[in-house]
N, CA, C and O atoms as a CHARMM CRD file, in Angstrom:
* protein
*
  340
    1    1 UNK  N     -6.84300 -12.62800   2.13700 PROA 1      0.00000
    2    1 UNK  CA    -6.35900 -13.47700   1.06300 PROA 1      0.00000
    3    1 UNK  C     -6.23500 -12.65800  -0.20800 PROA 1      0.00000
    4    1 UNK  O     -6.86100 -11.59900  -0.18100 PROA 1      0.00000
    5    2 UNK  N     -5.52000 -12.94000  -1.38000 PROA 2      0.00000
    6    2 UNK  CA    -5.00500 -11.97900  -2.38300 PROA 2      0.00000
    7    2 UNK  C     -5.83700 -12.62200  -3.17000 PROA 2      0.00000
    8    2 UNK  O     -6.09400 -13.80700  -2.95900 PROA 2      0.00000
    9    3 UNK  N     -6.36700 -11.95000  -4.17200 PROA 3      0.00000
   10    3 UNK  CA    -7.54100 -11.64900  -5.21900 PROA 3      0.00000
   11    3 UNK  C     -6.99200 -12.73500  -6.27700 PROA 3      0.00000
   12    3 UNK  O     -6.11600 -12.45600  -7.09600 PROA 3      0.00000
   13    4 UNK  N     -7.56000 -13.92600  -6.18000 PROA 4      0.00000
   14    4 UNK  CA    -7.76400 -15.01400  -7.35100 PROA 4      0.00000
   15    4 UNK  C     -7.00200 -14.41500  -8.54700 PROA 4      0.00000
   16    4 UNK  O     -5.82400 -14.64200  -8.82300 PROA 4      0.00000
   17    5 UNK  N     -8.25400 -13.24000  -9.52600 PROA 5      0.00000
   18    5 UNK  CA    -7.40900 -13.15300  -9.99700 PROA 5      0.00000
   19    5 UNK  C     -5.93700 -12.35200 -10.38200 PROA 5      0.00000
   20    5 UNK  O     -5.26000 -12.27900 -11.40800 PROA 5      0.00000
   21    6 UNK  N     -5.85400 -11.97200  -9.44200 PROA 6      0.00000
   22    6 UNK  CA    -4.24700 -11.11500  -9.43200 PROA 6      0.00000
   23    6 UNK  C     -3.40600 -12.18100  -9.32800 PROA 6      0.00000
   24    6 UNK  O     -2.33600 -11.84600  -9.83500 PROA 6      0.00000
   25    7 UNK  N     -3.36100 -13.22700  -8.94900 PROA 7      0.00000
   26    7 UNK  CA    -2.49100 -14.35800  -8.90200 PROA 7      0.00000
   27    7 UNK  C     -2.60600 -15.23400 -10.12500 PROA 7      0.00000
   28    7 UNK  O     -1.63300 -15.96000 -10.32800 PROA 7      0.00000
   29    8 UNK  N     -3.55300 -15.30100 -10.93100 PROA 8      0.00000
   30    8 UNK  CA    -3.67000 -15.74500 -12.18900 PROA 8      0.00000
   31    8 UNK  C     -2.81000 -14.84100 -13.26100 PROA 8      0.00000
   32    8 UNK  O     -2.18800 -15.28900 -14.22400 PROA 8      0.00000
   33    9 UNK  N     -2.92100 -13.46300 -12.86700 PROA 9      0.00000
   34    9 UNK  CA    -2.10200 -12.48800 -14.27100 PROA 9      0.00000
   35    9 UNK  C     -1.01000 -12.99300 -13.40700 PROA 9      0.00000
   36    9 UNK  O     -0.29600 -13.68000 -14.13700 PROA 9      0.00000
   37   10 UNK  N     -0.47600 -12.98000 -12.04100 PROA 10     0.00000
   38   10 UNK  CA     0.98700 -12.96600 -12.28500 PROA 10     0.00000
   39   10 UNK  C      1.26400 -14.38600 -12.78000 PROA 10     0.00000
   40   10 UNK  O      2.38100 -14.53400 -13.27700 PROA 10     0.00000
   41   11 UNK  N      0.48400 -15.43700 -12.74500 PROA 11     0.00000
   42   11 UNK  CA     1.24800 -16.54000 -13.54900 PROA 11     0.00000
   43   11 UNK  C      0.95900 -16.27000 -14.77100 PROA 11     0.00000
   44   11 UNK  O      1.72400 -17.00400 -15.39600 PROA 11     0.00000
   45   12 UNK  N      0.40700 -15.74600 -15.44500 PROA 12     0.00000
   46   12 UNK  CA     0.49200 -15.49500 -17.09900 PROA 12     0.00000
   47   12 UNK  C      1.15700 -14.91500 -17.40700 PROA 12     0.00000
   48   12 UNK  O      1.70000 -15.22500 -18.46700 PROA 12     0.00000
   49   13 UNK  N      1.45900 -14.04500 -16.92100 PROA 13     0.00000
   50   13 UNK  CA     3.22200 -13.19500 -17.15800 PROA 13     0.00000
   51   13 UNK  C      4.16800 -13.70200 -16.68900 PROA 13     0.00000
   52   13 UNK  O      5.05400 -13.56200 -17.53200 PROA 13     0.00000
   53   14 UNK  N      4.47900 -14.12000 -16.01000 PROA 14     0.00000
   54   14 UNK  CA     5.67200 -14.95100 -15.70800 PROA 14     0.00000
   55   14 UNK  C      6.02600 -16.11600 -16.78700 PROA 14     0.00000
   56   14 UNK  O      7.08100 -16.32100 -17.38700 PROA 14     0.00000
   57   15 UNK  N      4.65000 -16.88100 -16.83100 PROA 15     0.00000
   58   15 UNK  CA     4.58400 -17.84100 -17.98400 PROA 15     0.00000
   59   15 UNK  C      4.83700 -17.60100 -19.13100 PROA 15     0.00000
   60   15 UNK  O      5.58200 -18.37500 -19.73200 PROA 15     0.00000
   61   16 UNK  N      4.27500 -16.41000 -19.81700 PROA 16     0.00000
   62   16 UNK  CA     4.44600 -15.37900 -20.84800 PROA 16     0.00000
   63   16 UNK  C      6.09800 -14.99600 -21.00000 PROA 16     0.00000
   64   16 UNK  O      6.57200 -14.48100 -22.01300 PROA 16     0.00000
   65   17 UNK  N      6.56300 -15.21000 -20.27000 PROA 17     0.00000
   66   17 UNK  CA     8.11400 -14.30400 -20.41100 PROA 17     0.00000
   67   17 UNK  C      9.24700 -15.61500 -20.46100 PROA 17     0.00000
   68   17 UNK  O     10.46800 -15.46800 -20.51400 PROA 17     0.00000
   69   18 UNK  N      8.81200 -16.39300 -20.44300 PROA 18     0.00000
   70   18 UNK  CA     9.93200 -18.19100 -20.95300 PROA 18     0.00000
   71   18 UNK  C     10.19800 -17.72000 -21.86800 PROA 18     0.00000
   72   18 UNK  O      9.66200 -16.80200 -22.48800 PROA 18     0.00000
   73   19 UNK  N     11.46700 -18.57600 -22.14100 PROA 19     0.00000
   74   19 UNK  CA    11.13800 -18.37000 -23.50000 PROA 19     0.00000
   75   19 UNK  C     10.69800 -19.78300 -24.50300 PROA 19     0.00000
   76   19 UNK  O     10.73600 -20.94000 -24.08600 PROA 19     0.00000
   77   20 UNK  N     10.28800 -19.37600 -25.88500 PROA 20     0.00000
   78   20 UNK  CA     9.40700 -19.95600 -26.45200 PROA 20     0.00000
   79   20 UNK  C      9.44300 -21.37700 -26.62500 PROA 20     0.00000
   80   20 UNK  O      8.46700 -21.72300 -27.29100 PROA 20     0.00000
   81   21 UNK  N     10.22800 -22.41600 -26.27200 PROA 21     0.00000
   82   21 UNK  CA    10.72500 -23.61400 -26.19200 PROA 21     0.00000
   83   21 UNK  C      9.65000 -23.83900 -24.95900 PROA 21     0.00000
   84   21 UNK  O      8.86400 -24.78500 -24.90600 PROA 21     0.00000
   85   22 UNK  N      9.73000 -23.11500 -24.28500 PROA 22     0.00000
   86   22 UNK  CA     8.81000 -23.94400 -22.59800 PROA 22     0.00000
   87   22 UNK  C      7.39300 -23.29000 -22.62200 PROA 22     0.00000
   88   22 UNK  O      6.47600 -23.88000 -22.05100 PROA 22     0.00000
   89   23 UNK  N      7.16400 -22.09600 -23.25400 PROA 23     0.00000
   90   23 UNK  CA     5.56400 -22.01800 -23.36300 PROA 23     0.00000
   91   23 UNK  C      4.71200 -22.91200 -24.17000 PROA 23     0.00000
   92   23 UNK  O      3.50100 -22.71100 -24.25900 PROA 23     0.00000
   93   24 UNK  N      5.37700 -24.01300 -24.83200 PROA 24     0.00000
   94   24 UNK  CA     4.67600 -25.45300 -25.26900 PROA 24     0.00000
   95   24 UNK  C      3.72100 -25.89100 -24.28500 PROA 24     0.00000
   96   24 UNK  O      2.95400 -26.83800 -24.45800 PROA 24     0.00000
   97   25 UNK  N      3.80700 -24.94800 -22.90900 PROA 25     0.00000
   98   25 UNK  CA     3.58400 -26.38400 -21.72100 PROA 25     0.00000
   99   25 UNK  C      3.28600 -25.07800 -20.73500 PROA 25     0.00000
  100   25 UNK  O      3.39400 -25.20400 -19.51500 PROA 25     0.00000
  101   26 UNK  N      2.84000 -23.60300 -21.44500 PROA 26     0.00000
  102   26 UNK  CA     2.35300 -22.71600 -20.80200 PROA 26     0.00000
  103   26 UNK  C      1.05200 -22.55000 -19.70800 PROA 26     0.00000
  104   26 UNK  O      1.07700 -21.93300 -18.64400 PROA 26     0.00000
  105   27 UNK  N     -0.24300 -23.39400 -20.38400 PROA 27     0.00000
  106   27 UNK  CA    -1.08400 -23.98200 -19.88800 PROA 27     0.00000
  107   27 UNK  C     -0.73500 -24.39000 -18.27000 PROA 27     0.00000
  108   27 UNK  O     -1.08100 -23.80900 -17.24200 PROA 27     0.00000
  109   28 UNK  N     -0.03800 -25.43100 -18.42400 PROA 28     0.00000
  110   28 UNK  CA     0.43800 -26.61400 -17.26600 PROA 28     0.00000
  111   28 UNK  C      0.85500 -25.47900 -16.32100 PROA 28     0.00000
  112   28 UNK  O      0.40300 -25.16100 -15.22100 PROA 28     0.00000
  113   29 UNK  N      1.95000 -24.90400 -17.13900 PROA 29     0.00000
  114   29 UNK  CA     2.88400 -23.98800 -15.77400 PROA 29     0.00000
  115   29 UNK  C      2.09900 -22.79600 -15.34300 PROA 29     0.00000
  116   29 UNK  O      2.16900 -22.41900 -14.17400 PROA 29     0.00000
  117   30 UNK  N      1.19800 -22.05100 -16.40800 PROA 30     0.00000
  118   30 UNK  CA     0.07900 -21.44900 -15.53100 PROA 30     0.00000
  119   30 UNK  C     -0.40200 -22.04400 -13.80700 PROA 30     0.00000
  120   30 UNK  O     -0.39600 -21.58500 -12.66500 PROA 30     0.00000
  121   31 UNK  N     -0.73400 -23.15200 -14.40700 PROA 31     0.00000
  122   31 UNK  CA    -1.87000 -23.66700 -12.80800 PROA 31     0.00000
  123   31 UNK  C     -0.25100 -23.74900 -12.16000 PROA 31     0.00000
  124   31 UNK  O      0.12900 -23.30700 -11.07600 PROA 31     0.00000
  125   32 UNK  N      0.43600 -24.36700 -13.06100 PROA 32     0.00000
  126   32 UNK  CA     1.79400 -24.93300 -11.21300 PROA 32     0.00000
  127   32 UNK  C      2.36800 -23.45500 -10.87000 PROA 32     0.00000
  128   32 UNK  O      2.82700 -23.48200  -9.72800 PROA 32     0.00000
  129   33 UNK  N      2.50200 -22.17000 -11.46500 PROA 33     0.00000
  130   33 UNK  CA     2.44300 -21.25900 -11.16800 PROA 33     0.00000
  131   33 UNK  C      1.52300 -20.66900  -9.98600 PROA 33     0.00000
  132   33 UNK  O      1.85000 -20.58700  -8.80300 PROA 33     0.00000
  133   34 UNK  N      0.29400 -20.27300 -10.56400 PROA 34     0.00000
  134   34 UNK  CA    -0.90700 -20.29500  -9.61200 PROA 34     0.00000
  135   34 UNK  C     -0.70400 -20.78700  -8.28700 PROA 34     0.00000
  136   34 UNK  O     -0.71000 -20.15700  -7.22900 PROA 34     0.00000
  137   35 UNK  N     -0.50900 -22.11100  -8.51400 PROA 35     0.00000
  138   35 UNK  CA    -0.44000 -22.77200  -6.91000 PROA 35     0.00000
  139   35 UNK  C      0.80200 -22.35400  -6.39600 PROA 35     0.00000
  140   35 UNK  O      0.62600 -21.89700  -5.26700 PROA 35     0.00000
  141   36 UNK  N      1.94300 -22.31700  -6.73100 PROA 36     0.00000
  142   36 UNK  CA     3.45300 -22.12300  -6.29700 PROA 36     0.00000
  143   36 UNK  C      2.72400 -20.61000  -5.73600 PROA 36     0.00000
  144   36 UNK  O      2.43100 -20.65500  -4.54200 PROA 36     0.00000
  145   37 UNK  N      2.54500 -19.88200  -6.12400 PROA 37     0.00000
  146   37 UNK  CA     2.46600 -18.74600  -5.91300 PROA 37     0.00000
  147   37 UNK  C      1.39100 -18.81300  -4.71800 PROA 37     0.00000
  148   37 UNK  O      1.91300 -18.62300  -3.61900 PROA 37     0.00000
  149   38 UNK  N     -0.01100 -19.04400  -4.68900 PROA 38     0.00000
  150   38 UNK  CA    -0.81800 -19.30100  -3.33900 PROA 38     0.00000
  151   38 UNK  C     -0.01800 -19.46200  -2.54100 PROA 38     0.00000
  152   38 UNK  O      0.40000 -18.65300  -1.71300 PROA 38     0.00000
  153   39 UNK  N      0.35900 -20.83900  -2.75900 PROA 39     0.00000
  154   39 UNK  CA     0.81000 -21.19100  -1.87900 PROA 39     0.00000
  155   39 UNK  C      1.92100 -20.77900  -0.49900 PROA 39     0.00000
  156   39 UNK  O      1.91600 -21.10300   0.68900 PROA 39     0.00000
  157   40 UNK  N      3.01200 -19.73700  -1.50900 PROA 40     0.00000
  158   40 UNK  CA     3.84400 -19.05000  -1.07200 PROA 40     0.00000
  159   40 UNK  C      3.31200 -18.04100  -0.45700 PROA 40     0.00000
  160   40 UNK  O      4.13800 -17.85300   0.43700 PROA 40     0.00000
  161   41 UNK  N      2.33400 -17.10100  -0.29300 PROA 41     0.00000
  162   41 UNK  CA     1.97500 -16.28100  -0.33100 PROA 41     0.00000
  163   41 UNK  C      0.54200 -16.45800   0.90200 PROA 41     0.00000
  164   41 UNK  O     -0.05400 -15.43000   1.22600 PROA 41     0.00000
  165   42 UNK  N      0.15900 -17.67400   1.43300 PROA 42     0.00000
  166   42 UNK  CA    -0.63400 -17.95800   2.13600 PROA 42     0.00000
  167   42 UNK  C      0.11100 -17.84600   3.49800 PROA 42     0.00000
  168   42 UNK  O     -0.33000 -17.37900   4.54800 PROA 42     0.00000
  169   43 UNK  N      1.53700 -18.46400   3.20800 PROA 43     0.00000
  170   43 UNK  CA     2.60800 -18.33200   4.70600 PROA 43     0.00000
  171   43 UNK  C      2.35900 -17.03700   5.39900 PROA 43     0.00000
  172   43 UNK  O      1.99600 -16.99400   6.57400 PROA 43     0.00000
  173   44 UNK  N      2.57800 -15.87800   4.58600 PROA 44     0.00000
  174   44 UNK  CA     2.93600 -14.48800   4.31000 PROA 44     0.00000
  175   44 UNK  C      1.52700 -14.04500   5.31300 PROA 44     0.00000
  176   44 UNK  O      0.37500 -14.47400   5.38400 PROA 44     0.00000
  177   45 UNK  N      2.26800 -13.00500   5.99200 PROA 45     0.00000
  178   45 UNK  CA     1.20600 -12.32100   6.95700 PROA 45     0.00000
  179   45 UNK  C      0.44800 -11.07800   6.53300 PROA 45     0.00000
  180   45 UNK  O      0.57000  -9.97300   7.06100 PROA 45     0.00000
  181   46 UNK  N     -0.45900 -11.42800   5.37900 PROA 46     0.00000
  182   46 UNK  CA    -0.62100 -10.36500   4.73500 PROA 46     0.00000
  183   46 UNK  C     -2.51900 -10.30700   5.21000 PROA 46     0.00000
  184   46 UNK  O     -3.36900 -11.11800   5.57800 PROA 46     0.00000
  185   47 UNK  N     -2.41900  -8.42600   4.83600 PROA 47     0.00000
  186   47 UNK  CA    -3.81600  -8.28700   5.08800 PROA 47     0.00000
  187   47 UNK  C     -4.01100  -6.89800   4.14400 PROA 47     0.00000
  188   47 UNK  O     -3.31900  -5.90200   3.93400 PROA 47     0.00000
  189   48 UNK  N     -5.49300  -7.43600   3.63400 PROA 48     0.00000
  190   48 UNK  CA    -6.23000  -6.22600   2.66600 PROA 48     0.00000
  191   48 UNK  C     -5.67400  -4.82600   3.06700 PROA 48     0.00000
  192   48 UNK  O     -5.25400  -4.64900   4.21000 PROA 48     0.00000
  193   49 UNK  N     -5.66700  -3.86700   2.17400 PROA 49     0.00000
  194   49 UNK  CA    -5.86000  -2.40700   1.88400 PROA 49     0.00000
  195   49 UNK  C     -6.74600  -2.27500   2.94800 PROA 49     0.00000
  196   49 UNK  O     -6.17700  -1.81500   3.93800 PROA 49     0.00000
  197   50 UNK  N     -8.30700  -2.58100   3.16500 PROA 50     0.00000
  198   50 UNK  CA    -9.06000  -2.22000   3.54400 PROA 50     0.00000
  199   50 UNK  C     -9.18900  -2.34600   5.58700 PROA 50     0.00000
  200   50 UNK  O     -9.68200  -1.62100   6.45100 PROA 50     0.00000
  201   51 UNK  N     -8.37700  -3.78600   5.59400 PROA 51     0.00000
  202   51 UNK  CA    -8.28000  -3.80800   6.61600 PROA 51     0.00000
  203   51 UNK  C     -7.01000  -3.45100   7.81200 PROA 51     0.00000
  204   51 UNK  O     -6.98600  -3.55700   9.03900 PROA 51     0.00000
  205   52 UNK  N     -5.81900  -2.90000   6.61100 PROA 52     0.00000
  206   52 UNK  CA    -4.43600  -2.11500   6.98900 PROA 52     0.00000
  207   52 UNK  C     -5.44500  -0.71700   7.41900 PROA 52     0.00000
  208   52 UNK  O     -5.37200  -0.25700   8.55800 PROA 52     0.00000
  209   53 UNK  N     -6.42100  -0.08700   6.32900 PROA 53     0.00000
  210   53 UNK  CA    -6.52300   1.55200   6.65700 PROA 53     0.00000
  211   53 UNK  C     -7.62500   1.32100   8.22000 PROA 53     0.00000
  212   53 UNK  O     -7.54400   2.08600   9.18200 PROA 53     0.00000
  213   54 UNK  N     -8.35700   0.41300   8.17300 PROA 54     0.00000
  214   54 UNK  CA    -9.11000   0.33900   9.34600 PROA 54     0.00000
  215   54 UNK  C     -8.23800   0.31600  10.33500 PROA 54     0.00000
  216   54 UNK  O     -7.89900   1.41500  10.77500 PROA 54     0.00000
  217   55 UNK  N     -7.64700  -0.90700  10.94200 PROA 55     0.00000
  218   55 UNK  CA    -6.68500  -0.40100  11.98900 PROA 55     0.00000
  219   55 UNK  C     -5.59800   0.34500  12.11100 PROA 55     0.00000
  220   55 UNK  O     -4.83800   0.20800  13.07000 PROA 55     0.00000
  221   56 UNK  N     -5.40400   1.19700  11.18000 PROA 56     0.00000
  222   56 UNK  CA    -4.42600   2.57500  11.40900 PROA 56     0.00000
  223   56 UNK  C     -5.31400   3.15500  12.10600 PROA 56     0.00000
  224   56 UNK  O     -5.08800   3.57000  13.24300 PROA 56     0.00000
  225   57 UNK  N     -6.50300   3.26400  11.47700 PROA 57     0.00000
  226   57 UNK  CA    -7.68300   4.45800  12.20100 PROA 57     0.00000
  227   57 UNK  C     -7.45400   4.27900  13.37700 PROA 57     0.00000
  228   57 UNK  O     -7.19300   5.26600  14.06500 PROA 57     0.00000
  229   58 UNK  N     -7.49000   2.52500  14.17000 PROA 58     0.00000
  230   58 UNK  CA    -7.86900   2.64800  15.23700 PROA 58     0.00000
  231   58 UNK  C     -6.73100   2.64600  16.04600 PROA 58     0.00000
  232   58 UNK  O     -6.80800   2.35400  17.24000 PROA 58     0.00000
  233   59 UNK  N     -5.72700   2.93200  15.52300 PROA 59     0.00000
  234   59 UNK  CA    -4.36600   2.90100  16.36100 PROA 59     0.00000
  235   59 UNK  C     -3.92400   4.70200  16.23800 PROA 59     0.00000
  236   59 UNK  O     -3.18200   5.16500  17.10400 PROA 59     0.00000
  237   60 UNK  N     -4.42200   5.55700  15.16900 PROA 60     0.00000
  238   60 UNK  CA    -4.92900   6.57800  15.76700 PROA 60     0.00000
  239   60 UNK  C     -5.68600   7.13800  16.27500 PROA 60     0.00000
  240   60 UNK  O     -5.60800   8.35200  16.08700 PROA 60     0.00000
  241   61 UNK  N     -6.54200   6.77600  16.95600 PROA 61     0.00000
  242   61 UNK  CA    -7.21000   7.03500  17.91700 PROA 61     0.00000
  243   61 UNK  C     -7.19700   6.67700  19.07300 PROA 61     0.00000
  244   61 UNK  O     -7.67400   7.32700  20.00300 PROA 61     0.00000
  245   62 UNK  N     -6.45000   5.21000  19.19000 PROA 62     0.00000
  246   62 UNK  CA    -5.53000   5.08800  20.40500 PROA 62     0.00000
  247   62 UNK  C     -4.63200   5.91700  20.67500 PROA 62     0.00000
  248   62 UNK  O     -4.64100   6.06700  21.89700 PROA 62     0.00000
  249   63 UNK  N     -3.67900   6.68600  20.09800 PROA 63     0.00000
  250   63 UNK  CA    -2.59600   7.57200  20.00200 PROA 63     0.00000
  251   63 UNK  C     -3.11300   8.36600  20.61000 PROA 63     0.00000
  252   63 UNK  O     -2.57200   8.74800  21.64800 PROA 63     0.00000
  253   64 UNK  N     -4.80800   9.11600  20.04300 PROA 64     0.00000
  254   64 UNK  CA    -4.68400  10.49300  20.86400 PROA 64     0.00000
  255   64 UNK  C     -5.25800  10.20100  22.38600 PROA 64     0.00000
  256   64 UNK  O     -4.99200  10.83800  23.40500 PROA 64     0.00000
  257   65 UNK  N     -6.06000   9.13800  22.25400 PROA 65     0.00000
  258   65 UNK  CA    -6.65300   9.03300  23.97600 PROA 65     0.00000
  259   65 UNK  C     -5.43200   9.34900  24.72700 PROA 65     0.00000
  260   65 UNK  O     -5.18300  10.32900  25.42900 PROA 65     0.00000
  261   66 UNK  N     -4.63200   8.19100  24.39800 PROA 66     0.00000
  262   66 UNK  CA    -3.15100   8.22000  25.05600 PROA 66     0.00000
  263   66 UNK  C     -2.45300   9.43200  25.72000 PROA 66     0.00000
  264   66 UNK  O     -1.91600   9.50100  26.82600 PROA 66     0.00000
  265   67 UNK  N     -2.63300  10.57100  24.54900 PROA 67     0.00000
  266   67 UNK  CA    -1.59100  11.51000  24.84900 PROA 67     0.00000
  267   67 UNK  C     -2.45500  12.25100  25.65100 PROA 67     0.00000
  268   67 UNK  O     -2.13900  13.06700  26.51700 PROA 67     0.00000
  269   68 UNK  N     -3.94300  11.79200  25.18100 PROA 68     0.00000
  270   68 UNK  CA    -4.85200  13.10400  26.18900 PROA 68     0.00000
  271   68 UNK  C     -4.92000  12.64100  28.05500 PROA 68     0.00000
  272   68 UNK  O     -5.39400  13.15700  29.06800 PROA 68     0.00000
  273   69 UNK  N     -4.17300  11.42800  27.73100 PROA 69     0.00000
  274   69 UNK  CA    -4.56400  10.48500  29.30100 PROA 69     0.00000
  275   69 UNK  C     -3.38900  11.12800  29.95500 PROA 69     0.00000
  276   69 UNK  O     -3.36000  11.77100  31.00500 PROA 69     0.00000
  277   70 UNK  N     -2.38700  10.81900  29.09900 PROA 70     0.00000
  278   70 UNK  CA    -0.62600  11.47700  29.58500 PROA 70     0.00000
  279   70 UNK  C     -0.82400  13.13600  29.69400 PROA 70     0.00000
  280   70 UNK  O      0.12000  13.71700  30.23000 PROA 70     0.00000
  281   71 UNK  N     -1.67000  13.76200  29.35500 PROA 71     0.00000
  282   71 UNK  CA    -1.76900  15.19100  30.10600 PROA 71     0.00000
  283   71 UNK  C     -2.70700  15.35400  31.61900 PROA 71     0.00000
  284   71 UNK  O     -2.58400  16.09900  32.59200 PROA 71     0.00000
  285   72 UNK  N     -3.46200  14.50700  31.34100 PROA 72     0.00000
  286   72 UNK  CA    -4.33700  14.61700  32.38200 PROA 72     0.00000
  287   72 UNK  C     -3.34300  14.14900  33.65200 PROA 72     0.00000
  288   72 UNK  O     -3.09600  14.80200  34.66600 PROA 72     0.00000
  289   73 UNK  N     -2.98600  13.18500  33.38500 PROA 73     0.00000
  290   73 UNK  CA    -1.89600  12.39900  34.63200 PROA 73     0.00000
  291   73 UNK  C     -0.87100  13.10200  34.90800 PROA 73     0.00000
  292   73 UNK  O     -0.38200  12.65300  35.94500 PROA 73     0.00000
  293   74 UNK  N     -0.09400  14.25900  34.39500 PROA 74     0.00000
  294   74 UNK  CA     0.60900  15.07000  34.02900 PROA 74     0.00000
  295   74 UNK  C      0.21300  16.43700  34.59600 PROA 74     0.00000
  296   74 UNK  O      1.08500  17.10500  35.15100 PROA 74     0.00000
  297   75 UNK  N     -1.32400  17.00800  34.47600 PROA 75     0.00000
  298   75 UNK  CA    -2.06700  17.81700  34.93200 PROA 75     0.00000
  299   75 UNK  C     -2.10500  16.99800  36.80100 PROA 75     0.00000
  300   75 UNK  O     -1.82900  17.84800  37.64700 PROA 75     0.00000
  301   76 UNK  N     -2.33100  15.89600  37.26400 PROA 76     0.00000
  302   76 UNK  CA    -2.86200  15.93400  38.29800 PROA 76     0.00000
  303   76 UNK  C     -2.12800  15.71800  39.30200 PROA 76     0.00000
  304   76 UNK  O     -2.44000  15.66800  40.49200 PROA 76     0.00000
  305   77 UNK  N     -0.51600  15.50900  38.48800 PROA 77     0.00000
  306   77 UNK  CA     0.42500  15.43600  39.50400 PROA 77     0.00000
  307   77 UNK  C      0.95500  16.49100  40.02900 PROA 77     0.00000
  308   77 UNK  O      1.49800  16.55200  41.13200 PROA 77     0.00000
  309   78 UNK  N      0.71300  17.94700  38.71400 PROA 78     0.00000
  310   78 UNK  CA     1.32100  18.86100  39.25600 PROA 78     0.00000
  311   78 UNK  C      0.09200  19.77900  40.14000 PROA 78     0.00000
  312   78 UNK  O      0.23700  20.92500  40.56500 PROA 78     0.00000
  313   79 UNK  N     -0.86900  19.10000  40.24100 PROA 79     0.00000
  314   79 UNK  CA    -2.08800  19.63300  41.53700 PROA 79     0.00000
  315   79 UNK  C     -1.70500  19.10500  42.43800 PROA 79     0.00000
  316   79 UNK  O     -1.82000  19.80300  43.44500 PROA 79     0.00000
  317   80 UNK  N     -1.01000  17.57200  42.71400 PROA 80     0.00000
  318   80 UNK  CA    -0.77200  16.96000  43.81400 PROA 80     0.00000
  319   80 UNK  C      0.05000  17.99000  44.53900 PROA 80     0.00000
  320   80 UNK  O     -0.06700  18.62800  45.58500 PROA 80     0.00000
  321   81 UNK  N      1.09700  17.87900  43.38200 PROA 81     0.00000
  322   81 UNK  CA     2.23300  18.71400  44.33100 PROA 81     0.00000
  323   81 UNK  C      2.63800  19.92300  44.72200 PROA 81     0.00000
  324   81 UNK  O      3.54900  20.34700  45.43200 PROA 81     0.00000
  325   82 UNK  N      1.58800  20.48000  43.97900 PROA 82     0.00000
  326   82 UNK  CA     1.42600  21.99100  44.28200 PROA 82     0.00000
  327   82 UNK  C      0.29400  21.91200  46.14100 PROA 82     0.00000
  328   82 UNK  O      0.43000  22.61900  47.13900 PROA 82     0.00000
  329   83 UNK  N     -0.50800  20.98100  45.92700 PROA 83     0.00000
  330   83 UNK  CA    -1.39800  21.13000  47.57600 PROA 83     0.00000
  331   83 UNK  C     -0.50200  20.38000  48.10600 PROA 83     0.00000
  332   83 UNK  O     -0.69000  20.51300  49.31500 PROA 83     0.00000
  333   84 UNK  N      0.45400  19.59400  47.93500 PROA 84     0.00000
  334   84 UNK  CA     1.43800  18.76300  48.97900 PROA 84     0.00000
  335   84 UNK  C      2.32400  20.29900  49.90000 PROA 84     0.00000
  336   84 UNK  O      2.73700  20.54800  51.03200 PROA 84     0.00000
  337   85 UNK  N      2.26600  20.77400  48.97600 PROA 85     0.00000
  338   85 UNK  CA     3.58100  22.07400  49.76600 PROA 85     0.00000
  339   85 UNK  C      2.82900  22.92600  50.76700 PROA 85     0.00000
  340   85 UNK  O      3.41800  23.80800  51.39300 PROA 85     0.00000
């Protein structure tokens, strides 16, 4: 979920940038901001910094098992077929 308040500055800047006729009612459009924005943004398939760099890790380290599995299988075919002859 995205950090409370990082979704609060972006409705204060957004709110902040009307112009001055509708920031009468800056307050209000803060929160309907806020929520418009959650809300939008809850659909969204999003995930932490912290938990993007964790599973890279573990999708490199899947990578190398992988390639070390694809030599071995690679290594044992050409033993097969070298004692097949």
């Amino acid at each position: 979920m995205m950090d409370p308040k990082l979704l609060d500055d972006l409705a204060k800047r957004v709110a902040g940038s009307l112009p001055g006729s509708i920031q009468l009612l800056q307050q209000d459009l803060q929160k309907n901001l806020r929520s418009a924005l959650e809300s939008g943004l809850s659909h969204l398939d999003l995930v932490t910094r912290e938990e993007f760099d964790v599973q890279s890790a573990v999708l490199a380290r899947t990578r190398e098992k992988l390639e070390r599995l694809e030599q071995q299988v690679a290594e044992l075919e050409q033993a097969r077929k070298k004692s097949g002859e």
